[in-house]
C-alpha positions as CSV (number, residue, x, y, z in Angstrom):
1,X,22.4,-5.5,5.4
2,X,19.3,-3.6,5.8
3,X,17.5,-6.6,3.8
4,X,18.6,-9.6,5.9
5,X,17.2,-7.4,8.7
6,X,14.2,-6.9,7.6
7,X,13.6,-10.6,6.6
8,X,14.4,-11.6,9.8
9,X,11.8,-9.3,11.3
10,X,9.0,-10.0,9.2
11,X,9.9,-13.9,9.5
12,X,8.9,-13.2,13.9
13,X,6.2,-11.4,13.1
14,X,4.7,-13.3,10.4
15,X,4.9,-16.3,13.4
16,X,3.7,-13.6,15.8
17,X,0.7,-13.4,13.4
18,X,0.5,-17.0,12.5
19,X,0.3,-17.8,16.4
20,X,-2.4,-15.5,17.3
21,X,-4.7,-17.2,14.4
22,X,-4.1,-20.4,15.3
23,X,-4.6,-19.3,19.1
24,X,-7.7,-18.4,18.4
25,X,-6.4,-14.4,18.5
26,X,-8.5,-13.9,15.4
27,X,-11.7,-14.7,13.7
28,X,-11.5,-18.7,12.4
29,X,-9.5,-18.2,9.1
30,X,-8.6,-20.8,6.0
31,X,-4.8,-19.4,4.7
32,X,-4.4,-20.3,1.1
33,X,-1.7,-21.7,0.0
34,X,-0.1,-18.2,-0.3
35,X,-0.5,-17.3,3.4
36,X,-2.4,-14.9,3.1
37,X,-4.7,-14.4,5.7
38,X,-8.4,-13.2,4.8
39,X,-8.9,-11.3,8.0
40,X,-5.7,-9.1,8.7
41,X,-5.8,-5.6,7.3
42,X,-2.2,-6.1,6.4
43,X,-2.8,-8.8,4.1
44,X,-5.5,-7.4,2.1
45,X,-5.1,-5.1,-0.9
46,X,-7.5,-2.5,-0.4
47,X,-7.3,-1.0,-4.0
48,X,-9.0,-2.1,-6.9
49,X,-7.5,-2.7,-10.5
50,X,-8.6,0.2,-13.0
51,X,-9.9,-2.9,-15.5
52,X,-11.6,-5.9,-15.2
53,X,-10.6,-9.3,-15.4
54,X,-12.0,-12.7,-15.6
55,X,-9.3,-14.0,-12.7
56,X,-7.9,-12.2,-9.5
57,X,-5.0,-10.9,-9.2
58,X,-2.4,-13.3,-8.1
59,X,0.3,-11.6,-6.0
60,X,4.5,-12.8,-6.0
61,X,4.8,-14.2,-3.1
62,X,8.0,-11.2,-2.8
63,X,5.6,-8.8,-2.7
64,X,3.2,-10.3,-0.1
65,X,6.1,-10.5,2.0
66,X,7.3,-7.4,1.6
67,X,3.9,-6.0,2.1
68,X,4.2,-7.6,5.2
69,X,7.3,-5.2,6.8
70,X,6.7,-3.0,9.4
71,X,6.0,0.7,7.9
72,X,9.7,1.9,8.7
73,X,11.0,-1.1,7.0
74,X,9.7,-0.4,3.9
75,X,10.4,2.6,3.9
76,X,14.1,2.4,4.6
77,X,14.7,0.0,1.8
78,X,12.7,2.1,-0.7
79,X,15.1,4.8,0.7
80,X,17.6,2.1,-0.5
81,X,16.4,0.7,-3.9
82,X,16.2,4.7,-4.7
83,X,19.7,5.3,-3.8
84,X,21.3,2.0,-5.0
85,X,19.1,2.8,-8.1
86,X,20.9,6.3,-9.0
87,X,24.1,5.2,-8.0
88,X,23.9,2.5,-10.9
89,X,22.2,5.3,-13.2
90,X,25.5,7.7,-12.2
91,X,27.6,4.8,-12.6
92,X,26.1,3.9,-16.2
93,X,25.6,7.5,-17.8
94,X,28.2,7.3,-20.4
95,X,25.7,4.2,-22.3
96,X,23.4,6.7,-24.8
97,X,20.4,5.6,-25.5
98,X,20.8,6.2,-28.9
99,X,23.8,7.6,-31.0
100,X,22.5,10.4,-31.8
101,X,24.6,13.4,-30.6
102,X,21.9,15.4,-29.2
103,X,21.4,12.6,-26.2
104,X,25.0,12.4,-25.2
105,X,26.1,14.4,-22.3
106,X,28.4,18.0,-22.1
107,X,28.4,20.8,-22.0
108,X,29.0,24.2,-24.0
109,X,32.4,25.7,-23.1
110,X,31.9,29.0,-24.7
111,X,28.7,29.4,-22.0
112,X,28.8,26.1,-19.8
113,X,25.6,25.5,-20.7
114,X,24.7,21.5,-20.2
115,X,22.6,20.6,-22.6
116,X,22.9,20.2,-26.7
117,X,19.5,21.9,-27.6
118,X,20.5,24.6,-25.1
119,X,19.7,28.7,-26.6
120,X,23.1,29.8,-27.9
121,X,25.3,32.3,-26.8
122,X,26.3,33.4,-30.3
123,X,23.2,34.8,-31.0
């Protein structure tokens, strides 16, 4: 499972990274209680919210970890959440959003057309 793997990986490198702070491998850092670390580039947002608020922003702890990953890592499993996300979409296509006809899914036999509101071939 491409998820266990990657929580095992970040889980040595997050000690990695938690060994060379305390090793003195970095500048003298307080962790809050969050773990993240004020110095490392890695756990730092670098972008700024488009409005302003009286608090910061307090990240899920499941994203600060996955933030954490290794590049490749997060990409693979957006790789996954995309596929594992269409095959549910596929999977779950005959639930309409409404009941009206027009959103339901066909086609024309007359021109094979696919969609309702499709130009007709009758005209």
């Amino acid at each position: 499972n491409h998820l266990k793997l990657a929580l095992e990986l970040h889980k040595e490198r997050k000690h990695r990274h938690d060994e060379g702070i305390n090793d003195g491998g970095g500048d003298a850092v307080k962790k809050d209680d969050t773990d993240v670390v004020a110095s490392c580039p890695k756990c730092t947002s670098t972008s700024a919210p488009k409005h302003r608020h009286k608090a910061t922003w307090e990240m899920h702890s499941d994203c600060e970890e996955f933030l954490k990953l290794d590049d490749h890592l997060k990409e693979n499993l957006r790789k996954e959440k995309e596929k594992r996300l269409n095959e549910v979409l596929s999977q779950m296509k005959f639930i309409l959003d409404t009941d009206d006809i027009k959103d339901s899914y066909g086609s024309w036999p007359c021109c094979g057309k696919e969609e309702y509101d499709a130009p007709g071939c009758a005209e």
